[in-house]
N, C-alpha and C positions, 0 to 999 in steps of 0.2 A: 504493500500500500504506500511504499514512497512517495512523499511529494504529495500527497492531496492533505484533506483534514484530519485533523485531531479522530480517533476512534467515537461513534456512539455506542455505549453498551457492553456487553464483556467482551472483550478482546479475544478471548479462546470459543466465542459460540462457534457453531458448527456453520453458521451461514453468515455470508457477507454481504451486505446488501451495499452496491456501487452505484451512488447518482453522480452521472455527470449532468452540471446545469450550469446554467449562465443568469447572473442576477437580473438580467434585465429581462428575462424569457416568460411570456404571459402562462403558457404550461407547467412551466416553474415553481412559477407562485402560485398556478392552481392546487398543484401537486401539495406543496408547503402548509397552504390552508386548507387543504380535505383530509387527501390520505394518507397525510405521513401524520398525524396525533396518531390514526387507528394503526399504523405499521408501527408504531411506538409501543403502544399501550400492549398489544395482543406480541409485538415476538419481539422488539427489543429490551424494555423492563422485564421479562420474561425470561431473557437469556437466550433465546432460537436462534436469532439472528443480531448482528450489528450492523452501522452506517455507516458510510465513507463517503464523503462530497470530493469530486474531482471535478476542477474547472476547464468548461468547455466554450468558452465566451466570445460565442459567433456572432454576437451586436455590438460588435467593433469594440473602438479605445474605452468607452465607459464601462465596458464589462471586465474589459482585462482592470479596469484604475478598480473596482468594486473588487473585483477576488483580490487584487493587493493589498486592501484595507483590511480586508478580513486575515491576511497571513499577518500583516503588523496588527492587529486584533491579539493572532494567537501569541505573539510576542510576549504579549502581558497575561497571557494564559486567559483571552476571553472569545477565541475562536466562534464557537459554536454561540455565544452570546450576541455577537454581531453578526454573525451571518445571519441570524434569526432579525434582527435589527434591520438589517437590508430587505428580508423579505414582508417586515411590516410595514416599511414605508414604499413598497414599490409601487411605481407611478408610469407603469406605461412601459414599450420598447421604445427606445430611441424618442425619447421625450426630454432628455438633457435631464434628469431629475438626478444623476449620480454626477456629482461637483467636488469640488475638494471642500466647499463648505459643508455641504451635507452629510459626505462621509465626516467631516469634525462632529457636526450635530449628534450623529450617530453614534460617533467616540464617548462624545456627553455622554450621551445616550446609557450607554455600557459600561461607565467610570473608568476608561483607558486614560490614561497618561497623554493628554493632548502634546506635550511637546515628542514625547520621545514616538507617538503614531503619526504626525506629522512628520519628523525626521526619519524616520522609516518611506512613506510615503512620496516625501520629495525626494527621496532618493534612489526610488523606484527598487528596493530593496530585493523586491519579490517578482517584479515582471517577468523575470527569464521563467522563473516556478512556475506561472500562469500558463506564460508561452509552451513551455516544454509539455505542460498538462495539456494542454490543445493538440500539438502537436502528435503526442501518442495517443490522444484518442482517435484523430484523422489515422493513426495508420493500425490502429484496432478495428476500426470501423463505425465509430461514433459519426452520426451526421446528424441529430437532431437533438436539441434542449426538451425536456429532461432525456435521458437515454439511464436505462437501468443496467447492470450487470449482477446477477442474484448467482451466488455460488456456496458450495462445498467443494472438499476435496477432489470430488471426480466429475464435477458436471456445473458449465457454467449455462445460466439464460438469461439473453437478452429482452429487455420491454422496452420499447421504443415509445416512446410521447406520454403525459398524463390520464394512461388507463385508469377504467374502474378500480375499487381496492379489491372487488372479489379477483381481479387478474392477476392483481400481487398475493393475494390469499393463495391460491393455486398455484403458485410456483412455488413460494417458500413454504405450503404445507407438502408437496411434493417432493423439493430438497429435503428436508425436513425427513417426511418419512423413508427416504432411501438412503440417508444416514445413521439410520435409528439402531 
């Protein structure tokens, strides 16, 4: 799991659940505010499965400047607190709502250390991580925001776009039980 986020969930569960997304992707955020409480509540507090966010940020420079924010996020150890941050205040594709003010706001927001996430930030600390994360999902096969990778030891499945949760239900109860 190099290079993407911070783990959600136990580290040694039997399934890994892999979103690649782009903070400014309307299926994104759909995904964010339906079915990932219910992929939480049922197999990650549960111990089934864990998270992995890998950035895919195909709506250009404000998506790569948004996953940089959230790497200098994790700096101060509040990853998963800002990224969650970006997905409440999201405003559209390509609507300029992701600024270097706004990502500050969102700093507020989360109690990071304004200078030392700005100094991260303006020094573009994390872009290559971004880029690199884009880059290997182009050559895995990622072409769309969100794209899922749901795996165990021997069997990885792809869900490509903001499916129903029963579609997520049925693959990770299917990993699930062929690891059992």
């Amino acid at each position: 799991m190099k290079n993407g986020s911070p783990i959600v969930g136990n580290p040694d569960a039997k399934i890994t659940i892999l979103e690649w997304g782009d903070y400014q992707c309307t299926f994104c955020f759909r995904f964010h505010e339906s079915s990932l409480s219910i992929i939480h509540e049922e197999y990650i507090e549960t111990g089934i499965a864990n998270l992995v966010f890998k950035d895919f940020p195909l709506n250009g420079p404000d998506s790569v400047l948004a996953a940089e924010a959230a790497y200098c996020a994790e700096d101060q150890g509040k990853y998963w607190s800002y990224h969650d941050e970006l997905y409440t205040n999201w405003a559209g594709e390509r609507t300029g709502w992701i600024t270097n003010e706004s990502l500050n706001q969102f700093a507020v927001a989360t109690n990071l250390d304004i200078e030392k996430f700005n100094s991260c930030l303006v020094d573009h600390k994390y872009r290559q991580r971004v880029l690199d994360l884009e880059q290997f999902g182009r050559e895995i096969g990622i072409d769309a925001t969100p794209s899922f990778l749901i795996f165990n030891d021997e069997k990885i499945i792809k869900i490509r776009g903001n499916q129903p949760i029963d579609v997520f239900r049925k693959v990770i109860n299917e990993l699930n039980n062929a690891s059992a």
